[in-house]
N, C-alpha and C positions, 0 to 999 in steps of 0.2 A: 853104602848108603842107599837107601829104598829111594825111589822114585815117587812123588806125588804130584797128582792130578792139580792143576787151582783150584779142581770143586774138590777134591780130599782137603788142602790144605783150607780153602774155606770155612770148610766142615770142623776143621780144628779149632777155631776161635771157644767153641765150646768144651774145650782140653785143658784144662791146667795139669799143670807140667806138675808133680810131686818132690817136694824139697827132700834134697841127700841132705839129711843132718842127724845129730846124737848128741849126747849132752856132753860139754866139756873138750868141743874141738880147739884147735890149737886158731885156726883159721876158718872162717865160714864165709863165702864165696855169697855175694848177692848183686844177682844180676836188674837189670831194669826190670823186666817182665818178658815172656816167652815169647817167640819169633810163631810163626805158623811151622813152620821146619820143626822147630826143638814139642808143638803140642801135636805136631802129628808123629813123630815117634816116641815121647815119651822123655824124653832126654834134653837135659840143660845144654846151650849153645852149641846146639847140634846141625846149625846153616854150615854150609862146606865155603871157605873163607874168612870162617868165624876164627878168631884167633886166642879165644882165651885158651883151650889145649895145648896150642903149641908154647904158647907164653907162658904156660901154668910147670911145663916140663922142660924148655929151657931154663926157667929160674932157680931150676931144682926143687921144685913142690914132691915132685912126683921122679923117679928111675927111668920113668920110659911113656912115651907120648901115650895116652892114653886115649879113649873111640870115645868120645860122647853117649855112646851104648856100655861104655865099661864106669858113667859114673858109682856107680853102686862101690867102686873100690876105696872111692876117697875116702871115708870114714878110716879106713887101715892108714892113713897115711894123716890122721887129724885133721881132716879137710873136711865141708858141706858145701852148700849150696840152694839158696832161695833168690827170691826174688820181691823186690821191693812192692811190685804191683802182681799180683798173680793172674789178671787176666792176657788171655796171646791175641797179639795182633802183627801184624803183616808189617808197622813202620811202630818205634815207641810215639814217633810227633802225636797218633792217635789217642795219645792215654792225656786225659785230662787234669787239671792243678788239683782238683781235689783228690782223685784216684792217688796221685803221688805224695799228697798228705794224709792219707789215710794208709794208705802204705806205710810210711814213718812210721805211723803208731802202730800197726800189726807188728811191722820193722823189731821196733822197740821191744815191744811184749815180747816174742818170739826169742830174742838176744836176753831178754831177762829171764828168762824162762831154761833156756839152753847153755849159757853162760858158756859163751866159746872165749878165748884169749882173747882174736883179733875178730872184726865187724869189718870185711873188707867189701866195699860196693864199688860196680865197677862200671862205671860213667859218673861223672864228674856233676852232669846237666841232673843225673836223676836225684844224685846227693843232694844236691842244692835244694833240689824241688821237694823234697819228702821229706828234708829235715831243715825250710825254711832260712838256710845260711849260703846266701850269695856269694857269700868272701872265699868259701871254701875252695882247695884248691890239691891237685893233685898231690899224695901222701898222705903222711899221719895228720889227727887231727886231733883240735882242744879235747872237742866232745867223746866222753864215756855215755856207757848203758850200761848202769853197776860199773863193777869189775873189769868190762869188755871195753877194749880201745878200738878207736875205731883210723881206720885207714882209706883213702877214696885210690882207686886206681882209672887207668886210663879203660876208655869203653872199648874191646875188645873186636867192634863190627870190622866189618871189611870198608864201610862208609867213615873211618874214622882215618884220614888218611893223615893227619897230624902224625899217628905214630904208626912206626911199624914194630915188626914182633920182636924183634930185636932189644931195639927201644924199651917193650913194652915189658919183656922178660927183665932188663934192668931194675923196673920199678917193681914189679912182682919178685924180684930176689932181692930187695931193701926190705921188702913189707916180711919176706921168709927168713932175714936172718933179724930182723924184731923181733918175732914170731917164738925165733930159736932161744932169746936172751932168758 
């Protein structure tokens, strides 16, 4: 992992992070929006602590933990990867109510557009917020986009200390054998 400076990583806020996706994934991975870590190299939850990797290949997504530099693979494996809000900021608390509803609707378009199986986003707070449903709650959910079912997972930071990876691999390997049906 590259080392950066806070004026490199500052310098990142003007980095959007580029979504791994293709049409017709089995799963499409959507995070809140990019950390300063994941726009200054390029690569989705790429802070070291960050635990969607490790959760994503004990659930059995993936054969073998893969580097936040090796996303480019996930498509081989019917995976992607976006993000609700696509600007990078240092904390998500920084993204405002409207930024996370106007997300939704990029959200939306982008899922209609790609028509992957599952819509998995992964914090619970961001679901809520871009798609207007308080109630929602960790797992699958009422709400479609077309086709695409959507599933909320737990938020992957190293600040989420409700769960660990452990934990977390459980619910990402409920969402992979849905996935699988």
């Amino acid at each position: 992992m590259p080392r950066f400076t806070q004026a490199e990583l500052e310098a990142a806020r003007d980095r959007p992070v580029p979504d791994v996706v293709a049409d017709g994934l089995r799963v499409l991975f959507c995070g809140i929006n990019p950390g300063l870590m994941s726009a200054a190299t390029g690569h989705h939850f790429a802070r070291p602590g960050n635990r969607f990797w490790p959760a994503l290949h004990l659930s059995g997504f993936t054969p073998r933990l893969l580097k936040p530099a090796e996303q480019h693979e996930l498509p081989e494996y019917g995976l992607g990867i976006t993000n609700v809000v696509a600007r990078p900021t240092a904390r998500a608390d920084e993204l405002s109510a409207e930024e996370y509803r106007e997300g939704g609707r990029l959200l939306t378009a982008k899922v209609e557009r790609l028509r992957p199986r599952w819509l998995a986003v992964v914090g619970i707070t961001a679901y809520r917020a871009a798609f207007a449903d308080r109630t929602a709650r960790v797992g699958p959910q009422e709400r479609t986009i077309g086709d695409t079912r959507v599933w909320v997972l737990p938020n992957p930071s190293g600040l989420n200390a409700h769960w660990t990876v452990a934990t977390m691999a459980e619910e990402f390997a409920r969402l992979r054998r849905a996935a699988e049906e």
